[in-house]
Backbone bond lengths (Angstrom), bond angles and torsions (degrees), N, CA, C in turn:
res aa  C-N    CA-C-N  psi(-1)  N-CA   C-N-CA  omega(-1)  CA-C   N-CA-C  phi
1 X - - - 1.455 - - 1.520 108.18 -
2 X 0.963 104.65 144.49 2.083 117.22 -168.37 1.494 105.47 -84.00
3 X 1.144 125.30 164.06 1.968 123.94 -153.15 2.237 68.32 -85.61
4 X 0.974 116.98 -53.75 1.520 96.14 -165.94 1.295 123.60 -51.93
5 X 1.367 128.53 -44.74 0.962 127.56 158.25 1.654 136.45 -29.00
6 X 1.574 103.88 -36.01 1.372 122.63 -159.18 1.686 85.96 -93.13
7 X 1.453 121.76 -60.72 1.014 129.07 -169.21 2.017 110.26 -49.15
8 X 1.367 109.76 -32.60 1.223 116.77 -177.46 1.372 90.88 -68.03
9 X 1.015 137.65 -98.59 1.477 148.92 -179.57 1.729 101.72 -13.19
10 X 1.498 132.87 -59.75 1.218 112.92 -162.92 2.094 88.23 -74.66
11 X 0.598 143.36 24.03 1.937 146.33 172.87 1.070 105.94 -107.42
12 X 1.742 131.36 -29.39 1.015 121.67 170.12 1.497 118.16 -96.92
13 X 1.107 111.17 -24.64 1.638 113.36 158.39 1.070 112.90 -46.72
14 X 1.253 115.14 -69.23 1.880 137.39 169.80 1.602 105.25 -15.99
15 X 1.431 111.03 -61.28 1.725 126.38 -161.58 2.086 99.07 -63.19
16 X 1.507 82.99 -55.44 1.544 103.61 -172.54 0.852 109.88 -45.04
17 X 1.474 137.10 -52.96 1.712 155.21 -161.41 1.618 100.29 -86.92
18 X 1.321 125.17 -38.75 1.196 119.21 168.42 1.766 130.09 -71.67
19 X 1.594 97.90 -37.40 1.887 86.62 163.07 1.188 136.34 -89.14
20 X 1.595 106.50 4.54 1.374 115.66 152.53 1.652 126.92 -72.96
21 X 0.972 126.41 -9.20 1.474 147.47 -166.38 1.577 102.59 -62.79
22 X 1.625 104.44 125.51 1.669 88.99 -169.87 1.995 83.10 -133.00
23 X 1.366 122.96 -172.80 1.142 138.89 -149.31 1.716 88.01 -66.32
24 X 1.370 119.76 -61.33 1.453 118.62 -162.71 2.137 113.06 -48.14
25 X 1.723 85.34 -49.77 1.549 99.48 175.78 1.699 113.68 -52.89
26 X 1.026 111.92 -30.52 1.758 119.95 -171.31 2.102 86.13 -59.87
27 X 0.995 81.47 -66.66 2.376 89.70 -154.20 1.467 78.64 -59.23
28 X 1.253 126.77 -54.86 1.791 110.11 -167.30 1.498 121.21 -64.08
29 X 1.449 112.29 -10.16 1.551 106.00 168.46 1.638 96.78 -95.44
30 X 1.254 131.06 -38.33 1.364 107.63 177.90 1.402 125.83 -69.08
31 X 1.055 109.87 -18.08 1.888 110.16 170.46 1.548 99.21 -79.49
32 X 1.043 140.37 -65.07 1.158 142.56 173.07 1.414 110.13 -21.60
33 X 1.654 119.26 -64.51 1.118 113.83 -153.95 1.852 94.92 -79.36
34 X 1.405 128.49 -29.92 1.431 131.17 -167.21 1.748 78.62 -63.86
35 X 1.341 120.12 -67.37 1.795 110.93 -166.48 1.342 108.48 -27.69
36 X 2.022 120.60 -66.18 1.061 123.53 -150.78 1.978 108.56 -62.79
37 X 1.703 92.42 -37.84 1.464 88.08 170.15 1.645 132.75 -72.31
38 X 1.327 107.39 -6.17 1.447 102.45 169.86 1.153 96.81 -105.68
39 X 1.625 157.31 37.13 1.152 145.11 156.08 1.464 95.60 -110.02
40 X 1.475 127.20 -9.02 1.537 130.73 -170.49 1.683 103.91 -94.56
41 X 1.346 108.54 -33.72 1.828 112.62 179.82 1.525 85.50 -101.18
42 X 1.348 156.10 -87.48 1.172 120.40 -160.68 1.275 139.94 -24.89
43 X 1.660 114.99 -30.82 1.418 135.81 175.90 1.714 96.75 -71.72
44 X 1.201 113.81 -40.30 1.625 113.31 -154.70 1.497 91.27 -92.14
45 X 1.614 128.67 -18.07 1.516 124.65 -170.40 1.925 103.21 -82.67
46 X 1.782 115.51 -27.25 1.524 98.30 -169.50 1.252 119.99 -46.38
47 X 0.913 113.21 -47.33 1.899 115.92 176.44 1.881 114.49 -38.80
48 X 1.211 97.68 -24.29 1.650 102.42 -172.18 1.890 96.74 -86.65
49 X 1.289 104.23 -32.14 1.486 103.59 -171.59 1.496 115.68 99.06
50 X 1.579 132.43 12.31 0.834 163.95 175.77 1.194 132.81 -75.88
51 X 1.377 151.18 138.15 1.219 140.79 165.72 1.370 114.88 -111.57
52 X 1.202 124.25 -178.24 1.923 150.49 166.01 1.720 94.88 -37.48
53 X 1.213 129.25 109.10 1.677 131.17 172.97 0.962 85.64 84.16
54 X 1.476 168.51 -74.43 1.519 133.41 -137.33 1.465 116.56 -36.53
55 X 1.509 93.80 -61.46 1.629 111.63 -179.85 1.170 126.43 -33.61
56 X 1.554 117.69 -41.72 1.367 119.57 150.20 1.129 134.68 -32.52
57 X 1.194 108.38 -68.30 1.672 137.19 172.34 1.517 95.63 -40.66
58 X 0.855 117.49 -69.68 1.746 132.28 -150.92 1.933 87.15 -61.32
59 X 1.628 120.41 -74.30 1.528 110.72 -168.07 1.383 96.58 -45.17
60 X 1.599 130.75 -68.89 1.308 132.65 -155.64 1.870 101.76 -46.04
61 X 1.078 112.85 -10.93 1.630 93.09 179.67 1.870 107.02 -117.31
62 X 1.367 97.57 -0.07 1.230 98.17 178.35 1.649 125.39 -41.73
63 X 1.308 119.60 -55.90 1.319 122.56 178.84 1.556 116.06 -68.62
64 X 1.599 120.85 -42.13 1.372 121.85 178.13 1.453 111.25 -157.49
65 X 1.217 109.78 151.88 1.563 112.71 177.64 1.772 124.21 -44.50
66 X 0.880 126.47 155.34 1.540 125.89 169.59 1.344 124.24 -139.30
67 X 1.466 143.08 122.95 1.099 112.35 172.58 1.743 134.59 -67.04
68 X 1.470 107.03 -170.91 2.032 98.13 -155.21 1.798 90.20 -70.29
69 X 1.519 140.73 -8.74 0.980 121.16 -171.20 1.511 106.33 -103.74
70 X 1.170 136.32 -33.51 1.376 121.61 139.32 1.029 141.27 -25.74
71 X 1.366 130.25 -50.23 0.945 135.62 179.35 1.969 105.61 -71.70
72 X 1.229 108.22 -56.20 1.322 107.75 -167.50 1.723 97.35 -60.15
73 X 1.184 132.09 -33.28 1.675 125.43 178.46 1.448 118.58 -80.84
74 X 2.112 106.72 -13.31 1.912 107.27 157.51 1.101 94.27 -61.01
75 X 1.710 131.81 -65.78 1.760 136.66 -146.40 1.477 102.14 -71.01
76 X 0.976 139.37 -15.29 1.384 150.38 -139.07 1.582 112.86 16.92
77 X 1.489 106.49 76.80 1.372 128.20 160.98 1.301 114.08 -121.91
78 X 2.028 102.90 176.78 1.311 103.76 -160.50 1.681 94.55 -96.75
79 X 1.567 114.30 163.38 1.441 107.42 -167.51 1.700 113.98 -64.32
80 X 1.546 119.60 -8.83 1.406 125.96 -149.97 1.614 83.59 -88.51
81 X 1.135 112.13 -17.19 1.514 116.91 -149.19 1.417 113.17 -93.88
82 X 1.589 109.61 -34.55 1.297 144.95 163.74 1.473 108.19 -65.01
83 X 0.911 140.60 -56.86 0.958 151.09 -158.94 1.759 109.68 -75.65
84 X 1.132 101.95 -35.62 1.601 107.58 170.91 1.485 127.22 -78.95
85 X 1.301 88.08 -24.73 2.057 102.08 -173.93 1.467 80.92 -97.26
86 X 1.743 148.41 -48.09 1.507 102.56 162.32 1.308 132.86 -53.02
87 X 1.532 131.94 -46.14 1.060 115.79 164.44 1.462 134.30 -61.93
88 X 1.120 123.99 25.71 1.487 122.13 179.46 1.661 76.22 -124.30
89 X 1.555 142.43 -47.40 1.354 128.24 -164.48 1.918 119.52 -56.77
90 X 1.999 81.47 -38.43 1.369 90.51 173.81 1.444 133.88 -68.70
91 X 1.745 106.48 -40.22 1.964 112.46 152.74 1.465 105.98 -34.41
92 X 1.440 105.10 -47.82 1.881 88.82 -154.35 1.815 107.82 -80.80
93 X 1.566 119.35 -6.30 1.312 111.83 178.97 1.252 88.96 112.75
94 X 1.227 163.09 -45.70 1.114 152.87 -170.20 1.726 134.66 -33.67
95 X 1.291 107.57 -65.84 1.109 112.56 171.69 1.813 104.33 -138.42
96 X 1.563 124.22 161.83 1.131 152.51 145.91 1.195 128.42 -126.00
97 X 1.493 102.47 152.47 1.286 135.65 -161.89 1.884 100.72 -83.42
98 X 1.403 93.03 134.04 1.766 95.30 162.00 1.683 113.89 -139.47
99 X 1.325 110.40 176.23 1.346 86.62 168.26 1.770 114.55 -115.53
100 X 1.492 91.84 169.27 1.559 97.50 -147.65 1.870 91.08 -67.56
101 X 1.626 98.70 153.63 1.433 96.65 175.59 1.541 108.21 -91.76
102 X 1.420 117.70 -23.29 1.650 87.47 163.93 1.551 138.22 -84.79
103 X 1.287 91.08 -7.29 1.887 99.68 -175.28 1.698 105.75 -131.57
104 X 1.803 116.00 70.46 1.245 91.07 -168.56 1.898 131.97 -57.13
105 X 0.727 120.49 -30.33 1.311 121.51 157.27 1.797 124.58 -26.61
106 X 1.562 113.94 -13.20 1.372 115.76 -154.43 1.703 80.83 -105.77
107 X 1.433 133.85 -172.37 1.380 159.47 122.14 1.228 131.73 -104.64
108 X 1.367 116.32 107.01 1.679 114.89 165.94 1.671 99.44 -106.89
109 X 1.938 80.04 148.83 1.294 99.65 168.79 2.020 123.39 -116.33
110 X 1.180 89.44 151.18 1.686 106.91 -139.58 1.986 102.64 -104.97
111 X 1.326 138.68 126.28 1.460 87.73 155.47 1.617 125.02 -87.59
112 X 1.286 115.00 167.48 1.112 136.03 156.62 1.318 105.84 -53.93
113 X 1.964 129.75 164.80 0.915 134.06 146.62 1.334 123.14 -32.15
114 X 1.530 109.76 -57.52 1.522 108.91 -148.59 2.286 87.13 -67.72
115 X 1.036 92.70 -27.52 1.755 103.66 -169.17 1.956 92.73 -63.73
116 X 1.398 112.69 -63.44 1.497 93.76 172.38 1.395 134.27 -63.39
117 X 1.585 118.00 -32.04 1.138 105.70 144.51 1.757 135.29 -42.88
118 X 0.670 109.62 -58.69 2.121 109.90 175.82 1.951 101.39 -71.11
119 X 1.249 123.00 46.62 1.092 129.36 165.45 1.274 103.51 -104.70
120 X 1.061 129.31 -14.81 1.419 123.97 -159.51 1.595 106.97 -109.95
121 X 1.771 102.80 -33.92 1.397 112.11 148.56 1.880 130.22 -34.42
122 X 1.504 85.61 -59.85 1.599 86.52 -169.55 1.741 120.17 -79.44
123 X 1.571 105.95 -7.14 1.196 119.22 -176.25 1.258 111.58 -74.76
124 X 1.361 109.60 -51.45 1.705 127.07 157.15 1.160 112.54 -36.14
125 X 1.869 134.33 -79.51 1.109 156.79 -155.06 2.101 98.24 -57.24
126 X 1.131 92.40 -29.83 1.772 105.51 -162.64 1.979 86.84 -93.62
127 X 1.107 111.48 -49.63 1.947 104.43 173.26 1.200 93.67 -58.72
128 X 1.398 143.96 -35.04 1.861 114.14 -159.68 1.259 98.69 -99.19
129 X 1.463 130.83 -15.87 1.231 115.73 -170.46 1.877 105.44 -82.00
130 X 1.435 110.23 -34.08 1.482 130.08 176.61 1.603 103.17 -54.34
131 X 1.259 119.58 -55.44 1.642 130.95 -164.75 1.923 87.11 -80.92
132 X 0.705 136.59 -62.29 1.465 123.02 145.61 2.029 137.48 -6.82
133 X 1.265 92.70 -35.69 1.693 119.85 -167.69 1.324 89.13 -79.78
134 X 1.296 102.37 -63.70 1.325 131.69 -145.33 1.696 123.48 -86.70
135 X 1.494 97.38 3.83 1.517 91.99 -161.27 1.473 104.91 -66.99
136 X 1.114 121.77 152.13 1.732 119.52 -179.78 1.200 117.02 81.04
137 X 0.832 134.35 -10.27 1.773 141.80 146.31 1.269 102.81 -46.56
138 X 1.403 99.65 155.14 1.689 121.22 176.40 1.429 85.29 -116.67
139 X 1.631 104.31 158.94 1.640 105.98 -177.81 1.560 89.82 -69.06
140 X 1.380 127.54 -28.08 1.561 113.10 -161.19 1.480 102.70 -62.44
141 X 1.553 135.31 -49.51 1.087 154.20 168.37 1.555 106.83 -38.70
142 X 0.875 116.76 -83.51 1.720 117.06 166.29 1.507 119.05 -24.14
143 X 1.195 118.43 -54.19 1.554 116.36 155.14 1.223 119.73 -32.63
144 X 1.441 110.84 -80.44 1.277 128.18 174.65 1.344 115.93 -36.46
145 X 1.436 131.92 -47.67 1.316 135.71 162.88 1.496 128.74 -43.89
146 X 1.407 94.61 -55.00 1.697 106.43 149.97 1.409 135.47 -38.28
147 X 1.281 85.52 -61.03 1.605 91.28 -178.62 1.625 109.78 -68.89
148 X 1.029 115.92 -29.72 1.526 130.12 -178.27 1.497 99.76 -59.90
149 X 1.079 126.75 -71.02 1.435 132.72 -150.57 1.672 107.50 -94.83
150 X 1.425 110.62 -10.78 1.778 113.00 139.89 1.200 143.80 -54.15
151 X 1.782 101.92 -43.70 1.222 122.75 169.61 1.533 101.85 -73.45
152 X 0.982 150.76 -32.30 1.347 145.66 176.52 1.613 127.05 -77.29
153 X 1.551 106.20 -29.77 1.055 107.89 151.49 1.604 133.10 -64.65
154 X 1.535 99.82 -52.58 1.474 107.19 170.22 1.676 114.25 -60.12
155 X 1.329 127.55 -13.34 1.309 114.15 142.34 1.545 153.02 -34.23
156 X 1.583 64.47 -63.19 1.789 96.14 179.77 1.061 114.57 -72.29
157 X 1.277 122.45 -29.03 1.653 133.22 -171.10 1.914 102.79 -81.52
158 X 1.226 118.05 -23.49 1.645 117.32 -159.49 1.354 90.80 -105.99
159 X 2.102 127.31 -16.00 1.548 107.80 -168.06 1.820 82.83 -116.50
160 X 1.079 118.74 39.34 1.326 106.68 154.99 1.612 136.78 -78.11
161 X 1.366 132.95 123.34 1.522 120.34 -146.82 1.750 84.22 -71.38
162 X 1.615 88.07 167.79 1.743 99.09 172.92 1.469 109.31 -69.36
163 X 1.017 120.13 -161.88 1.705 125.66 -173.40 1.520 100.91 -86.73
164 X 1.261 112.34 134.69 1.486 116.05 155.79 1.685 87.90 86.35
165 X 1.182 116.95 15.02 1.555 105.62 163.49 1.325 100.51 -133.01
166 X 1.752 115.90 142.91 1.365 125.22 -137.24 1.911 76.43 -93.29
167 X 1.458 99.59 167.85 1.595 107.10 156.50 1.496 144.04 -88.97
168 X 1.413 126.13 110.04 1.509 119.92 -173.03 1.747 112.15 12.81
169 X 1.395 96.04 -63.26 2.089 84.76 -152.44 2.084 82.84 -62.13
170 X 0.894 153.34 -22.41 1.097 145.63 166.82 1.403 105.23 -36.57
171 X 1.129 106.40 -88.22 1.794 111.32 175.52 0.938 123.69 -29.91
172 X 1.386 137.84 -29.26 1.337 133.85 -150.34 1.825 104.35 -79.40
C-alpha cells in the first residue's frame, strides 16, 4: 500500500475517532497528551541535568529572582512542593537563595551561573519536544489549538471551588 493511501486512511480514522468524542474523552486526551509531552521534554531535558518541573522553575526565574512563594503561585503549586524542587535545584548548582534586599526577613531565589547557563538547554529541549507535539499541524491549527486549550484552562481556573470547599465530583 502507497504512503498516500495509508495517509488517507490514518485522516479518516482521525475524523472517525474525533466525532465520536464525548465529554469524558475531551479531559482524557488532554491529560494524556500534557503526560506524553512531559515524558517527551523530560527525555529531551537529561542532557541539561534536569528533571520533570525544574524547567519551570529555572525559565520562571530567568529574568529576576523571586521568592519560593511567588514562584510556587507563577507555577501554580503548593509551597511544600516548591520548596523541594528548590532544594534539589540548589544541590545541583542551579540556583541559590538570598535574602531579599528590600524586606530582609523575605528569601528570593536567584539563578546561579551554571543555572543561566542551562537556559539555553531547556529552551532548546522545550522547541524539540513542541516541534515534536506538533508535527502535522498547520500554523492555522496550532492557533486554534491554543486558543482552544486557553479557553479551557481559563475555565477551569474561574470554576475552581474556594478553599476548604470540596470539588463537585466530591459531592456527587
Amino acid at each position: 500500500m502507497g504512503k498516500k493511501k495509508k495517509d488517507e486512511k490514518k485522516v479518516k480514522a482521525r475524523k472517525k475517532a474525533d466525532a465520536a468524542a464525548g465529554p469524558a474523552d475531551v479531559s482524557g486526551a488532554i491529560v494524556q497528551a500534557a503526560r506524553s509531552i512531559r515524558t517527551v521534554l523530560s527525555r529531551n531535558l537529561l542532557a541539561s541535568g534536569l528533571y520533570a518541573g525544574q524547567d519551570g522553575v529555572m525559565l520562571a526565574l530567568a529574568e529576576d529572582g523571586l521568592t519560593p512563594g511567588a514562584l510556587a503561585a507563577r507555577l501554580g503549586v503548593k509551597a511544600p512542593t516548591m520548596t523541594r524542587t528548590i532544594g534539589r535545584l540548589e544541590a545541583q548548582g542551579f540556583v541559590e537563595r538570598k535574602p531579599d534586599t528590600a524586606d530582609g526577613r523575605l528569601t528570593v531565589v536567584q539563578l546561579t551561573q551554571a543555572g543561566r547557563d542551562t537556559l539555553g538547554l531547556i529552551t532548546e529541549a522545550c522547541n524539540v519536544s513542541e516541534r515534536q507535539a506538533l508535527d502535522g499541524l498547520s500554523d492555522k491549527e496550532v492557533r486554534t489549538l491554543l486558543k482552544l486549550l486557553r479557553t479551557v484552562d481559563g475555565n477551569l481556573r474561574t470554576a475552581a471551588p474556594p478553599t476548604g470547599e470540596k470539588p463537585v465530583a466530591e459531592e456527587i
